[in-house]
C-alpha positions as CSV (number, residue, x, y, z in Angstrom):
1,X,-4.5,-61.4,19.2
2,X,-2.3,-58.5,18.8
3,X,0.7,-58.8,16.6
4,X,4.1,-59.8,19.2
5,X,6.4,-57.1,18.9
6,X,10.4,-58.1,20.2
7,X,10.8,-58.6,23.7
8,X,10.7,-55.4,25.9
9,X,13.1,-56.1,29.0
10,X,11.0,-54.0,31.7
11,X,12.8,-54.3,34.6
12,X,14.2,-51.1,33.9
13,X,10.7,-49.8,33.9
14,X,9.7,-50.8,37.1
15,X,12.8,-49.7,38.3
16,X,12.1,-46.4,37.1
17,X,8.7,-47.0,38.6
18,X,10.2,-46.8,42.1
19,X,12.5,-44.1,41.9
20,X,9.5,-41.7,40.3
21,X,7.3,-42.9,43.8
22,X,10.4,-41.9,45.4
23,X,10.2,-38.4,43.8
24,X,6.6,-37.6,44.6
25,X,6.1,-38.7,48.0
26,X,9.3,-38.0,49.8
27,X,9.0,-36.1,52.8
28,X,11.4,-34.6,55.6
29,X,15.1,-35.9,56.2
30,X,16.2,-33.2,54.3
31,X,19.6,-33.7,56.6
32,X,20.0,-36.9,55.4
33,X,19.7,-36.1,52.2
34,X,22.6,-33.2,51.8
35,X,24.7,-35.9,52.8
36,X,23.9,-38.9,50.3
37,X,23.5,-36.7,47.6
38,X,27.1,-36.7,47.2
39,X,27.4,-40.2,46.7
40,X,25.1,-40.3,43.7
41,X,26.4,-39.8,40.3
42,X,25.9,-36.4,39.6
43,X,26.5,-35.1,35.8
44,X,26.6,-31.5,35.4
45,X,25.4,-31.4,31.2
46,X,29.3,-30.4,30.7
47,X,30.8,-33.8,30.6
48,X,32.3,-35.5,27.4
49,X,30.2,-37.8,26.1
50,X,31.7,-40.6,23.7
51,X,29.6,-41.0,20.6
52,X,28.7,-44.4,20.4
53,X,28.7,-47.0,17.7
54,X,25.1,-47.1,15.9
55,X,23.5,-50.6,16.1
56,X,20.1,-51.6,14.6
57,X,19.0,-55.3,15.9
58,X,17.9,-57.7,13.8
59,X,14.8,-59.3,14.8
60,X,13.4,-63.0,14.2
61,X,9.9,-61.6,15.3
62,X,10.4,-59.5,12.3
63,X,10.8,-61.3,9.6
64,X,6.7,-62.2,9.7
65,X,6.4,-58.0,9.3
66,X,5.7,-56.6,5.9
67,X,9.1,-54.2,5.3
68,X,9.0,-50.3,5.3
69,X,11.9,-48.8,3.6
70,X,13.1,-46.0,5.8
71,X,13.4,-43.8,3.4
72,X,9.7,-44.0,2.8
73,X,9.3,-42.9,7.0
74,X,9.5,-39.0,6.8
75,X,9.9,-37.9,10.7
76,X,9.1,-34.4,11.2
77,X,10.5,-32.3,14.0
78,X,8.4,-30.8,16.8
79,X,7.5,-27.7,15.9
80,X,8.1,-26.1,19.9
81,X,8.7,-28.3,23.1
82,X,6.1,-27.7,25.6
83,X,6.9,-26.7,29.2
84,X,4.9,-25.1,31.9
85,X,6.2,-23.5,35.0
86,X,3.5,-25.1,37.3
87,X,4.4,-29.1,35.9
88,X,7.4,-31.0,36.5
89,X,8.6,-33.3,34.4
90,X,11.2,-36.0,34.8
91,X,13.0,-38.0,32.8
92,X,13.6,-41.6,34.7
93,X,14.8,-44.2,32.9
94,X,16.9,-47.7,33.7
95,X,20.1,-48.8,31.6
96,X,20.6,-52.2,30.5
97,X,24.7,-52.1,30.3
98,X,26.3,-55.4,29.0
99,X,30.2,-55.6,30.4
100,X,31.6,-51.5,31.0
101,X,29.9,-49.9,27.8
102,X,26.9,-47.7,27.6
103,X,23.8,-49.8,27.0
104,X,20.5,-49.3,26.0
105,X,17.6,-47.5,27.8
106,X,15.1,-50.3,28.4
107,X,12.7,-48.6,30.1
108,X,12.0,-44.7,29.2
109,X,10.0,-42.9,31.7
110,X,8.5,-39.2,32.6
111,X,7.4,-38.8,36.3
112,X,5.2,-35.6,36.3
113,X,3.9,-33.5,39.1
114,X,1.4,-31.1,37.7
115,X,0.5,-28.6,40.4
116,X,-1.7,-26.9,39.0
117,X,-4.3,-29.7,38.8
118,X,-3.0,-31.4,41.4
119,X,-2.1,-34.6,40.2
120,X,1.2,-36.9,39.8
121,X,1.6,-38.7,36.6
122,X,3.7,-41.6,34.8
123,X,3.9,-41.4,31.0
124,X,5.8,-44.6,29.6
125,X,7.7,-44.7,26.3
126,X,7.9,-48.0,24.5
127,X,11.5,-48.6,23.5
128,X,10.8,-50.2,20.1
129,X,9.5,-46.7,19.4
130,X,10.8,-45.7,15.9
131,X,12.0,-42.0,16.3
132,X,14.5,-39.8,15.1
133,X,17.3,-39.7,17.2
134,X,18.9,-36.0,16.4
135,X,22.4,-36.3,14.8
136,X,22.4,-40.1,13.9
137,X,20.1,-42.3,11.8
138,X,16.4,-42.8,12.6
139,X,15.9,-46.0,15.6
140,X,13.9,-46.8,18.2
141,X,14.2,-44.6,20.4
142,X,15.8,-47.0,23.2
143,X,19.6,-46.5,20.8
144,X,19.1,-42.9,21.6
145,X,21.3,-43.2,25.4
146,X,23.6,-45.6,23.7
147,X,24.6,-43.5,21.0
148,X,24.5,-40.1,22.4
149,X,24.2,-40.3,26.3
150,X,21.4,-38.6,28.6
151,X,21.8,-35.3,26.4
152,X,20.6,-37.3,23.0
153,X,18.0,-39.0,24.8
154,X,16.7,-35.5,26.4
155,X,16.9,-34.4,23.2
156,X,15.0,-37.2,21.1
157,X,12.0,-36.9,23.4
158,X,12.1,-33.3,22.7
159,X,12.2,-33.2,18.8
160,X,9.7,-35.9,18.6
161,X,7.0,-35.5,21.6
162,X,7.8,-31.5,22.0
163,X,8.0,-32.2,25.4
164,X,11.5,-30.5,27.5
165,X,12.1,-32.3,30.5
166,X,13.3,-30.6,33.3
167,X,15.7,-33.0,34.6
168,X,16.9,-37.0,34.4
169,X,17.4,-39.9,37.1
170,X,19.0,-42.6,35.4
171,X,19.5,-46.5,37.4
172,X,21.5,-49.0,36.3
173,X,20.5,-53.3,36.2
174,X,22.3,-54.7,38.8
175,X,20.0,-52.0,41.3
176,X,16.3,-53.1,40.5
177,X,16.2,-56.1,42.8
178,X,17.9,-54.0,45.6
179,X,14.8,-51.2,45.4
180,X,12.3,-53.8,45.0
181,X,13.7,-54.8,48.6
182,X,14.9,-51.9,49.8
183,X,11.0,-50.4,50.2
184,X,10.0,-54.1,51.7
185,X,8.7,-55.8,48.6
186,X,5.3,-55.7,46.7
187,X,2.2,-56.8,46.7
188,X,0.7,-58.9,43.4
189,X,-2.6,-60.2,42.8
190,X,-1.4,-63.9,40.2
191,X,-3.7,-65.9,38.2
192,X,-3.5,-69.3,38.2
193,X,-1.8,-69.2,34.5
194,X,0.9,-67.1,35.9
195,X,2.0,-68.9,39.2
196,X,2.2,-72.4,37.3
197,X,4.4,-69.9,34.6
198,X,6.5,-68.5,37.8
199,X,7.0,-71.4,39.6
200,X,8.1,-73.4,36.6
201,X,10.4,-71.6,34.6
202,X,13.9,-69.7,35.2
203,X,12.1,-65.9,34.9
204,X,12.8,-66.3,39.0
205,X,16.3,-66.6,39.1
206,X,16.5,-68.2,42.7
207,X,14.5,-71.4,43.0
208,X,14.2,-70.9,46.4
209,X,11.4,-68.1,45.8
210,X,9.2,-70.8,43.7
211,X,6.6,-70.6,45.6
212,X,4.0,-68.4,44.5
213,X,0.5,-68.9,44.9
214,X,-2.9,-68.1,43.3
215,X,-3.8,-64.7,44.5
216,X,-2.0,-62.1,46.2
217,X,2.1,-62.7,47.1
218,X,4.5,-60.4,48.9
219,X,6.8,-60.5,46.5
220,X,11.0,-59.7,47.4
221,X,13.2,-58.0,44.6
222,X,13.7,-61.2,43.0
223,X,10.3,-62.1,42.1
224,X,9.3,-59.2,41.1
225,X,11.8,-59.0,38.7
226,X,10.7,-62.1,37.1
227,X,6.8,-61.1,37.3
228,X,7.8,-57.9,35.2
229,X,9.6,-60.5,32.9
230,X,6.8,-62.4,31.8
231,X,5.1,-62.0,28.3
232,X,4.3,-65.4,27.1
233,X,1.3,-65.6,29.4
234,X,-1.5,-63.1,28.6
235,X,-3.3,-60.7,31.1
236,X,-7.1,-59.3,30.8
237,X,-6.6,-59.9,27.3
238,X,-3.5,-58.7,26.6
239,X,-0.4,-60.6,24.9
240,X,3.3,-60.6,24.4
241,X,4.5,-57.2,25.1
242,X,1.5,-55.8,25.9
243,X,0.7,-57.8,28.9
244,X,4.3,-57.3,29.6
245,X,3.2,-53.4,29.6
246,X,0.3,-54.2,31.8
247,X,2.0,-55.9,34.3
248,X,4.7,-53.1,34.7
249,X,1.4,-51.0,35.5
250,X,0.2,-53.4,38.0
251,X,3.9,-53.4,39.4
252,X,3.5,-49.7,39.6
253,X,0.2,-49.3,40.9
254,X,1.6,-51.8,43.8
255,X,4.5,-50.1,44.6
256,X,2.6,-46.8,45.3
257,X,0.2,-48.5,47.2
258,X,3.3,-49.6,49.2
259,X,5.0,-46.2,49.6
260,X,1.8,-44.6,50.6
261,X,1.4,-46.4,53.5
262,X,4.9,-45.8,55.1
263,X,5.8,-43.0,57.5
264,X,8.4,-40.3,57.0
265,X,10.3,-42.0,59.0
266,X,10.3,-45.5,56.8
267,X,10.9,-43.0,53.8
268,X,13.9,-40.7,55.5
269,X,15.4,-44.3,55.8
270,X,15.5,-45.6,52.8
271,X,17.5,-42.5,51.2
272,X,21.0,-43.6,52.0
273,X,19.6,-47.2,50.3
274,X,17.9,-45.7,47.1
275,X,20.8,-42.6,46.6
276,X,24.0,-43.8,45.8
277,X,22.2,-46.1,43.0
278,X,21.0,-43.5,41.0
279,X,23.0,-41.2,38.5
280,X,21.7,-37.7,37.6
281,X,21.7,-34.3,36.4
282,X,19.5,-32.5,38.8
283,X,20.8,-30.0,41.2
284,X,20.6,-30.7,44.9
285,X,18.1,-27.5,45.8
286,X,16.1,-28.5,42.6
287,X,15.3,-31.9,44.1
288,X,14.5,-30.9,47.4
289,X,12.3,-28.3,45.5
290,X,10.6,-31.2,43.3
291,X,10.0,-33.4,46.3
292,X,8.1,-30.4,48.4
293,X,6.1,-29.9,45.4
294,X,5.3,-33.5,45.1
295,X,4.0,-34.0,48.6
296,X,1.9,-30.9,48.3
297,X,0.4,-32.3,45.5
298,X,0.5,-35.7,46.5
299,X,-2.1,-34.7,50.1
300,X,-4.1,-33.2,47.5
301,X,-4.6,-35.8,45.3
302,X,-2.8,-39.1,46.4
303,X,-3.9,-41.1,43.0
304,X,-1.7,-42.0,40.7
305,X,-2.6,-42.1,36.8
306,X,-0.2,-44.2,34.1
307,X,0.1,-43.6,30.3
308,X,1.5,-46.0,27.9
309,X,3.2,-44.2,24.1
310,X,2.0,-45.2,21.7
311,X,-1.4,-45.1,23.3
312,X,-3.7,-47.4,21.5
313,X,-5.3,-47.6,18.1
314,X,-2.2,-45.0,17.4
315,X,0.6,-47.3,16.2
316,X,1.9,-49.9,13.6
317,X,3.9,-52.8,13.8
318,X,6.3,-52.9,10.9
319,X,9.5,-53.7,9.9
320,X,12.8,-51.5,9.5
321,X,15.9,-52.9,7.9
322,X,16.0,-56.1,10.1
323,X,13.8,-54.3,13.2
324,X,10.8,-55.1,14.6
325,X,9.4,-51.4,15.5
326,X,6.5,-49.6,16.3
327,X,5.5,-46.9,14.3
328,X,3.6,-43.9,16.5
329,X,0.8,-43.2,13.7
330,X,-0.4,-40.8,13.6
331,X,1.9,-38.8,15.9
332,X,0.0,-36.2,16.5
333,X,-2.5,-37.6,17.7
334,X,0.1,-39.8,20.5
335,X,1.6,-36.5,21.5
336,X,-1.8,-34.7,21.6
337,X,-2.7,-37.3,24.3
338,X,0.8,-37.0,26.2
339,X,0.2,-33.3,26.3
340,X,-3.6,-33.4,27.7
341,X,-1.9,-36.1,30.2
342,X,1.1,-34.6,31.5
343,X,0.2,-30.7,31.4
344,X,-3.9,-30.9,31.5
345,X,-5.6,-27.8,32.4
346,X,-1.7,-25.5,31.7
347,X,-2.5,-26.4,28.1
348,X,-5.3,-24.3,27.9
349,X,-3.1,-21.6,29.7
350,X,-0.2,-21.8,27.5
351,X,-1.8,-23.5,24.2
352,X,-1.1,-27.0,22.3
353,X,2.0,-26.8,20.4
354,X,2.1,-30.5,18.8
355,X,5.0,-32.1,18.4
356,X,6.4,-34.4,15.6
357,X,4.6,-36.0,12.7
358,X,5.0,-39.1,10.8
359,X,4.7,-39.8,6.9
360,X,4.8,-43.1,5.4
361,X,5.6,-43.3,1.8
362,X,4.1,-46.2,-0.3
């Protein structure tokens, strides 16, 4: 069994989930979309961001962990960030905000749309990824929102994975369980393990959607929420927040499945739903851009492909100060695989600059 890691909330990350299968296979009611994209939060890079207080959690899960002094983690800047006119990459990620304050990004995301070899992408970030967050102390890389805004975050992933994004979605909470039913639910194959789980403990919320069974459920907003939840009960032998991972896939996967089948129509429909729930910095004419290039791409090649960072066999569980985190070892070789997975065939074009490495001191 793999060592448990703290508990990675991953609402967020299916939330994310939806609005990057909203990205790439949007088509038409272009209309109807000059109109609700004024009632998004729109950030133009020029606001004034408050620097927030740094926090560093403290862990029971990590008091099991052998300690790393983090002066002993040397964490080396990326060298270049890659781009490449023919991918797109964007940043989606979902905020878990307790009362009016900037929370934590609990689910980091990059939706890509790779036209040159025609294929969409989802690279996931773990959150208890220990990174260097540029101007503040080293952290996982979920404190990076929290203490800097969007602008820190975009910057982390830059000087760390050498990858610049060209653009952000960000959701709040309160707006997964409204997606999950805005686009009619999802469809989830359970074992028998995790209906008796479901159905018996409070990860639903409403009692009244207890009734799961063995096989494949239609799930609403609600359930799925509380399927994402789940890491106490192991899948195709994976535990804690692993399987957690897994089933954010298999949420995924579900979800495209879903969108894939509706018509433009269904899809023009759901943009005054989805809109107004989302905050970003992306131009209106970019958008509409990103979205023709992701249907393009998408009749091409309808399949979608998911990464999870730190990819495995390339990462340590370890303790920092009173933090459980996960170390990306070695780095290179993580951001040599993001790179191959998000820009393919335009590497070869452009060539591999690596990103960040990581040193461990004895």
């Amino acid at each position: 069994m793999r060592e448990k890691i703290q508990r990675i909330p991953l609402w967020g990350k299916i939330l994310a989930g939806v609005l990057s299968v909203l990205l790439v296979v949007c088509a038409g009611g272009y209309g109807i979309f000059h109109y609700y994209y004024h009632q998004m939060n729109i950030e133009t890079g020029e606001e004034e961001v408050e620097r927030g207080e740094e926090i560093f959690d403290e862990d029971e899960s990590a008091l099991d962990l052998k300690p790393i002094d983090p002066s002993a983690i040397q964490l080396d800047s990326a060298v270049q960030a890659k781009e490449s006119s023919d991918v797109i990459n964007i940043l989606v990620c979902g905020e878990e905000a307790i009362n009016d304050d900037r929370g934590r990004t609990d689910s980091i995301m990059i939706a890509t749309i790779n036209q040159k070899d025609n294929n969409l992408r989802l690279t996931s970030i773990m959150r208890d990824t220990y990174v260097k967050i540029p101007g503040f102390q080293d952290n996982k890389i979920n404190a990076a929102y929290h203490n800097g805004g969007m602008k820190t975050l975009v910057a982390t992933i830059k000087e760390n994975f050498g990858i610049q994004v060209d653009g952000y979605v960000l959701v709040n909470f309160s707006s997964f369980q409204k997606i999950i039913d805005a686009i009619g639910g999802v469809d989830i194959k359970l074992s028998e393990e995790e209906v008796n789980y479901l159905n018996r403990t409070n990860y639903i919320s409403n009692r009244a959607y207890h009734n799961l069974h063995v096989g494949v459920n239609h799930m609403n907003g609600n359930q799925a929420l509380g399927y994402a939840r789940v890491r106490y009960v192991s899948k195709d032998g994976q535990y804690g927040d692993f399987a957690r991972t897994l089933r954010h896939r298999t949420v995924m996967s579900a979800i495209y499945e879903k969108m894939m089948k509706k018509s433009t129509l269904d899809l023009v429909a759901m943009i005054p739903k989805i809109l107004p729930l989302l905050t970003t910095n992306l131009k209106k004419q970019q958008i509409i851009n990103y979205l023709a290039a992701g249907v393009t791409v998408r009749d091409k090649n309808n399949k979608l492909r998911t990464l999870n960072v730190p990819i495995d066999g390339c990462y340590k569980i370890t303790r920092v100060r009173k933090m459980s985190v996960i170390l990306a070892s070695p780095m290179d070789r993580n951001v040599e695989k993001m790179h191959r997975f998000i820009f393919g065939t335009a590497l070869e074009q452009e060539g591999n600059k690596k990103g960040a490495n990581i040193t461990v001191g004895q």
